[in-house]
C-alpha positions in Angstrom: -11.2 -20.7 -55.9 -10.0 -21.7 -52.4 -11.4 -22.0 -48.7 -10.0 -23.0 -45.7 -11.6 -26.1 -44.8 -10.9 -27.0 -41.0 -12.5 -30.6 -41.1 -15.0 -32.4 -42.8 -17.0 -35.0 -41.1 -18.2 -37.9 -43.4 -21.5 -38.8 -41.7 -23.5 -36.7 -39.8 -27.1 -37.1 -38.3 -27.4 -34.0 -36.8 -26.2 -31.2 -38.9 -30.0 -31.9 -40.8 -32.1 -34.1 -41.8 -31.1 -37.6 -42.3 -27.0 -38.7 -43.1 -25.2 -36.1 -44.4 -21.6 -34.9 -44.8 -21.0 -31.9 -42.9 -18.1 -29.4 -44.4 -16.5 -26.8 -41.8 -15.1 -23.7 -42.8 -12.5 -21.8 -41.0 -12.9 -18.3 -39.8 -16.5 -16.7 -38.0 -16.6 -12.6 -36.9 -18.5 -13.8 -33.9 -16.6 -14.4 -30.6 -19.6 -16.6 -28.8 -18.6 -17.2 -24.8 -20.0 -20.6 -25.3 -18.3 -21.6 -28.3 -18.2 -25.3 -28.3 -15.2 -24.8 -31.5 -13.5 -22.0 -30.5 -10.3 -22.9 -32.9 -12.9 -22.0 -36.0 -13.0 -18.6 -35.2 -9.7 -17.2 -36.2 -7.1 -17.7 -39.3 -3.3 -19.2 -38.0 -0.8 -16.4 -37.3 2.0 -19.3 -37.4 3.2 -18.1 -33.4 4.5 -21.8 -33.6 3.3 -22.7 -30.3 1.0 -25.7 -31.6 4.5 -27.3 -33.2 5.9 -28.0 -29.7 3.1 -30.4 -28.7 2.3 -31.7 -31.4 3.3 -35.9 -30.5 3.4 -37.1 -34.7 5.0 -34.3 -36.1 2.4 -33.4 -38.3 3.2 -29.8 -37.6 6.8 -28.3 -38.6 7.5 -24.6 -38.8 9.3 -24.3 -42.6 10.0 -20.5 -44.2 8.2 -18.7 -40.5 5.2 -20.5 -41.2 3.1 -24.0 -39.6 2.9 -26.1 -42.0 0.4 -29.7 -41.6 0.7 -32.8 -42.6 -2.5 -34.3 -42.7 -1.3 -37.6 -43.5 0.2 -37.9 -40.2 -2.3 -36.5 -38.4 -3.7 -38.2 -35.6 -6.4 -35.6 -34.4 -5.4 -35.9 -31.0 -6.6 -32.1 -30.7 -3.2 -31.1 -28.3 -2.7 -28.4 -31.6 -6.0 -25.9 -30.3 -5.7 -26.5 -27.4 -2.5 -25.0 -27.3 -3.2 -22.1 -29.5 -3.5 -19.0 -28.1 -5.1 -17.5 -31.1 -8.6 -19.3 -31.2 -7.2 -21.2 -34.3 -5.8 -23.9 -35.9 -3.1 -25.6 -38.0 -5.5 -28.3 -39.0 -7.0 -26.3 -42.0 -6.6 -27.4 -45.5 -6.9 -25.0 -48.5 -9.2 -26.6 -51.1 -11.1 -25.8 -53.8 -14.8 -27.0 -54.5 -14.2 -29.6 -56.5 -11.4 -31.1 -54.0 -14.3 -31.1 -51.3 -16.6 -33.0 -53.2 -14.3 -35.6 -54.3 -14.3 -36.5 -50.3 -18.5 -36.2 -49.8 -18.5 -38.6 -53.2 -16.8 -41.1 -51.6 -20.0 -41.0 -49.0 -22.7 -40.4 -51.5 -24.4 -44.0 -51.2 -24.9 -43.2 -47.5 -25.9 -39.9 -47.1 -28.4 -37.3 -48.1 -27.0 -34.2 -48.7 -24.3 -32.2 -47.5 -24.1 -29.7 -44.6 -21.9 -26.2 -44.4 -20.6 -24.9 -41.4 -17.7 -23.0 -39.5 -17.1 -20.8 -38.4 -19.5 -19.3 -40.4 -19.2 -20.2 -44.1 -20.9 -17.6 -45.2 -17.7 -15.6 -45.2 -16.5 -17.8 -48.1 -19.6 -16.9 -49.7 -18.4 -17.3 -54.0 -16.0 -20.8 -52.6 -19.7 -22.1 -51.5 -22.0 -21.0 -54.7 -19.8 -23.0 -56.3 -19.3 -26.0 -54.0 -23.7 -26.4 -53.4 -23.6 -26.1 -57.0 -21.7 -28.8 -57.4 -23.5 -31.0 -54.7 -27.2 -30.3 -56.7 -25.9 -31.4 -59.6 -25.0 -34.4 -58.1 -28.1 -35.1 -57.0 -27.5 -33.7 -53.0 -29.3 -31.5 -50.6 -27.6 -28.7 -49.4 -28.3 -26.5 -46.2 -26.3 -24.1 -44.5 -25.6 -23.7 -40.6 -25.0 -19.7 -40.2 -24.8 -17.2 -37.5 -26.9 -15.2 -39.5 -24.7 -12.3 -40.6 -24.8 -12.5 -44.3 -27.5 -11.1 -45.8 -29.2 -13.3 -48.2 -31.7 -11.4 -49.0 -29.5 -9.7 -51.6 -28.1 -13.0 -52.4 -31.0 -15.1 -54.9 -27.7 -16.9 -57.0 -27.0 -18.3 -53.1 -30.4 -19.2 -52.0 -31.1 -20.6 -55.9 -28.4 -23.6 -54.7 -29.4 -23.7 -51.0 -32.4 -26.2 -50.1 -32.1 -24.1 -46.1 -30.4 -22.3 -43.7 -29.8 -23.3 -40.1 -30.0 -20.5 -38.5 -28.7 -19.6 -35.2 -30.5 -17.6 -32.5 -27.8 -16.5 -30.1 -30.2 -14.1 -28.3 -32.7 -11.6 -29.2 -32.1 -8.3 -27.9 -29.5 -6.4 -29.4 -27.6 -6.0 -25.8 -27.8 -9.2 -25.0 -26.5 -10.6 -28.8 -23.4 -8.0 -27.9 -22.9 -9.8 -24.5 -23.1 -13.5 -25.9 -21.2 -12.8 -29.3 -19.6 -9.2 -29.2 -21.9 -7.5 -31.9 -25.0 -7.0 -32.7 -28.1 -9.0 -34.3 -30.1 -6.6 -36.0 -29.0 -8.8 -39.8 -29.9 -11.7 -37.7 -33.8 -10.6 -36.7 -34.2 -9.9 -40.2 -32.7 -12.7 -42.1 -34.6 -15.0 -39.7 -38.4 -13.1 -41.2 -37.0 -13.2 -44.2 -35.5 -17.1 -44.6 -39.1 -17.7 -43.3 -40.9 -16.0 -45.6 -39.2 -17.2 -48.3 -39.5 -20.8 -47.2 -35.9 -21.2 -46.7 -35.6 -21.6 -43.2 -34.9 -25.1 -42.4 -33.9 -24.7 -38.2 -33.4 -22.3 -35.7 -30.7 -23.2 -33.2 -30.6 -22.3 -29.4 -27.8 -22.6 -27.4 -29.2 -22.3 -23.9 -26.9 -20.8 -20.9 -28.6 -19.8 -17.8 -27.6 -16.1 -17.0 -25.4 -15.3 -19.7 -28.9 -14.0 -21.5 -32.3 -14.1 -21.4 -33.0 -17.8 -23.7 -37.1 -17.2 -22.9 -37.1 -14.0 -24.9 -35.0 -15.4 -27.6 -37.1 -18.4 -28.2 -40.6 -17.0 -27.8 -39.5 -14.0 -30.1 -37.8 -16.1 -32.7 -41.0 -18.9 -33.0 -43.3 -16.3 -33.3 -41.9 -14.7 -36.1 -41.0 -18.0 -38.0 -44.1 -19.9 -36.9 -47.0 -18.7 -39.5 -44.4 -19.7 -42.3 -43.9 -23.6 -41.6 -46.4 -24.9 -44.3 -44.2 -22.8 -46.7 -41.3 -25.0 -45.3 -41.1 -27.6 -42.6 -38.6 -26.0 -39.8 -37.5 -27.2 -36.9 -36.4 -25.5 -33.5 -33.8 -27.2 -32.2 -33.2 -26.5 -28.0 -29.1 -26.9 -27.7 -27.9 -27.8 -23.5 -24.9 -25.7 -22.9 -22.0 -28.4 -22.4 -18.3 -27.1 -21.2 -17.0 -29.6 -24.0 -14.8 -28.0 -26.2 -15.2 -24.4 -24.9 -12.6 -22.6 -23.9 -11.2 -23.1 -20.6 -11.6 -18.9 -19.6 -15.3 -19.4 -20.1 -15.6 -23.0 -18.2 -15.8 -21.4 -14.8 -18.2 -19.2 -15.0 -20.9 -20.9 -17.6 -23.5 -22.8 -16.1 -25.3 -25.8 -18.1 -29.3 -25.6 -17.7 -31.3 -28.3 -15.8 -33.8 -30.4 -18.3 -36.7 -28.9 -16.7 -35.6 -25.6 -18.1 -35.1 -27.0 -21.5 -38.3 -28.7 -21.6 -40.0 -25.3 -20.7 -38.1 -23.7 -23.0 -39.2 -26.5 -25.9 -43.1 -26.1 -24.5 -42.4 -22.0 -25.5 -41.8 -22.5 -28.3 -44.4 -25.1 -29.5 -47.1 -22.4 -27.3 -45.7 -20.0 -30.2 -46.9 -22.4 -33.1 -43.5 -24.3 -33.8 -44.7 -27.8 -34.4 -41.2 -29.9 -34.6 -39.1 -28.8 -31.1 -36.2 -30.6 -30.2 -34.0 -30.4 -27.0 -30.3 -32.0 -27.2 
């Protein structure tokens, strides 16, 4: 069993609580304007175009097909940024057990481990296995997910996952369409349910003024998860729209919010009950 792993990141301190490796998976079947890792959301279609500017030759085209070199890699990024395809040739295809002989190497340092895109949860039976794994080795394991997947039909899943981070684009269905391209109805409801069932360990805001309506979204989304923090500590975590990363279409016409809306935004959500806010 196989997943296409765009990078993993060795030590992270804020993908959760504490140190933790934080493992992205390729591929997402949102299209977020804001996408601060726009080359996630799409699978190579080997166009070739990422070859050219590539300054080590990690990339080479062999049999109609880029091929990486991850040895000579020097992450320089010029790759996605070229691609056309929101994609990129930096993926690796690896198993669970390949994974975790990389977060072993960090186990003295770090807490737990950390699953993200994309949105993983497309690579649903690669990560039973893989947080199966990690628990057995002693690690916590949380998930960072757009909320698609339904895991309430999922208890072998949630039996391995300590929480999901859970991202709240928006709240009403038009505005969800306008900020991702589809609609959040599986979103609304996996947030009351990871909630309920103490699984919930963060909701996630990404806050851009006038691309949709951020006070809805977080007064909403605190007042449903609120009465359920004594069943598990949650955070809300306030995200500032930054242009880094995000592709340069969107750049012009994406606004970052001042740090007297944020803070507003953060004194919401603790009027709603949420007792741990954050703003970054």
């Amino acid at each position: 069993m196989k997943a296409l792993v765009n990078k993993i990141i060795p030590f992270s301190s804020v993908d959760g609580p504490g140190n933790r490796t934080a493992i992205f998976l390729q591929g997402c079947n949102f299209n977020c304007l804001y996408c601060h890792n726009p080359e996630t959301i799409n699978q190579c279609v080997n166009c070739g175009q990422c070859v050219k500017v590539c300054p080590v030759g990690a990339l080479s085209m062999q049999d109609g097909k880029v091929c990486y070199d991850y040895t000579k890699c020097v992450f320089c990024d010029a790759c996605f940024k070229q691609c056309p395809n929101s994609s990129s040739p930096r993926v690796r295809s690896m198993t669970p057990e390949e994974v975790m002989a990389e977060v072993r190497k960090n186990m003295p340092f770090i807490r737990g481990i950390t699953v993200s895109g994309g949105e993983c949860t497309r690579w649903r039976d690669f990560l039973v296995e893989l947080l199966t794994i990690a628990k057995a080795g002693g690690l916590s394991t949380l998930l960072d997910s757009n909320g698609s997947y339904d895991f309430s039909t999922d208890p072998e899943l949630l039996a391995v996952t300590d929480g999901v981070m859970l991202d709240i684009k928006a709240w009403t269905s038009e505005d969800h369409k306008a900020v991702t391209g589809v609609d959040n109805t599986q979103v609304r409801a996996n947030l009351e349910f990871l909630a309920r069932a103490g699984k919930l360990e963060e909701l996630r805001t990404v806050v851009v003024p006038g691309l949709f309506d951020a006070e809805t979204a977080v007064r909403e989304a605190s007042a449903v998860a609120a009465p359920w923090q004594d069943k598990h500590p949650m955070r809300y975590k306030i995200i500032c729209y930054r242009p880094m990363g995000v592709r340069e279409s969107e750049k012009q016409r994406l606004q970052q919010p001042t740090a007297e809306y944020l803070q507003q935004l953060a004194d919401l959500a603790r009027s709603q009950g949420i007792r741990d806010v954050v703003i970054t």
